[in-house]
C-alpha positions in Angstrom: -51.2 70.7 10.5 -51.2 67.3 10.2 -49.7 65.5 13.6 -46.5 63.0 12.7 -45.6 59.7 14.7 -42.3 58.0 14.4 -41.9 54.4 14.6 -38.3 53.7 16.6 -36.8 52.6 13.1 -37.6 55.9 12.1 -35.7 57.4 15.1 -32.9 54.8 14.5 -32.7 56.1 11.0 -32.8 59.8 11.9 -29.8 59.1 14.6 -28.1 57.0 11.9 -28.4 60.0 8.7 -27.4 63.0 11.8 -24.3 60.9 12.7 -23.5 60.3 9.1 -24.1 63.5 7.9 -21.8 65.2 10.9 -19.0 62.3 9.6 -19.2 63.8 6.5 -18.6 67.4 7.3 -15.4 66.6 10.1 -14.2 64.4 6.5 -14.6 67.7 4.3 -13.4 70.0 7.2 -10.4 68.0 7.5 -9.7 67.5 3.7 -9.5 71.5 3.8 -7.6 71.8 6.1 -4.7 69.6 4.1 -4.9 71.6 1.2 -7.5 69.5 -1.1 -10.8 71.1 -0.2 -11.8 72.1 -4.4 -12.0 68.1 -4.4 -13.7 67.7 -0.6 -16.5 70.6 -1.7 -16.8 69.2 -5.0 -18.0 65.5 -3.6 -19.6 67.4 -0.6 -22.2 69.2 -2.4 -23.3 66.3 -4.8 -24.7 65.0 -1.7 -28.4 65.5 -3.1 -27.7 63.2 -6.0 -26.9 60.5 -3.1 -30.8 61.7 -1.1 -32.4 61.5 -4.3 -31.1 57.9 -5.6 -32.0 56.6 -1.9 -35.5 58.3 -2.2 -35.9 56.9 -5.0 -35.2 53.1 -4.7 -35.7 53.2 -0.7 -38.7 54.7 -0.3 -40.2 54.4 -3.9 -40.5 58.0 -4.5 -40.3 59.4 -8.1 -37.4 61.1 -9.8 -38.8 64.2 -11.9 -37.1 65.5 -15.2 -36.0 69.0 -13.0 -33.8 66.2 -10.4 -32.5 64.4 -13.5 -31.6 67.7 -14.6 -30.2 68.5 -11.2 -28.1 65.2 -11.0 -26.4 65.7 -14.4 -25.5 69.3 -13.6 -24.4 68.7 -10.2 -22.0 65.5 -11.8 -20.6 67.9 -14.5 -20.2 70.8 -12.0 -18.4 68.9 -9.8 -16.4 67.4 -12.1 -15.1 70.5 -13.8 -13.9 71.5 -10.4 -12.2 68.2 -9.2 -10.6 68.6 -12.9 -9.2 72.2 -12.2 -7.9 70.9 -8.6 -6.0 68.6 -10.8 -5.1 70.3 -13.2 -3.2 73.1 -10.8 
């Protein structure tokens, strides 16, 4: 197992993402709760488009042709169901 360090920016930036992350959820809980949570799930769970795009240009890691894949499925997906929220 191979032993990890962490810099304090990488603290800082672990804090920062937790807090962020917890924001998001009260957001989605709260967006149930007033009757529009097709829409608040819908946005919630392309949040690995958004951890993929950062990986990508922050931290210069590739994008493979299964995440592409995943990113235009999770788009349509989630657009299909913010359409039927609409739509009703």
């Amino acid at each position: 197992m191979a032993s990890e360090t962490f810099s304090s920016l990488d603290v800082g930036l672990i804090i920062a993402g937790g807090l962020v992350e917890s924001l998001g959820m009260m957001v989605c809980i709260y967006a149930t709760s007033i009757g529009i949570g097709g829409i608040a799930f819908a946005l919630t769970n392309t949040c690995c488009i958004y951890v993929t795009l950062f990986n990508f240009f922050a931290m210069g890691q590739g994008i493979t042709l299964a995440q592409v894949s995943g990113i235009i499925l999770t788009l349509a997906g989630a657009s299909v169901v913010a359409a039927q929220e609409q739509i009703h």
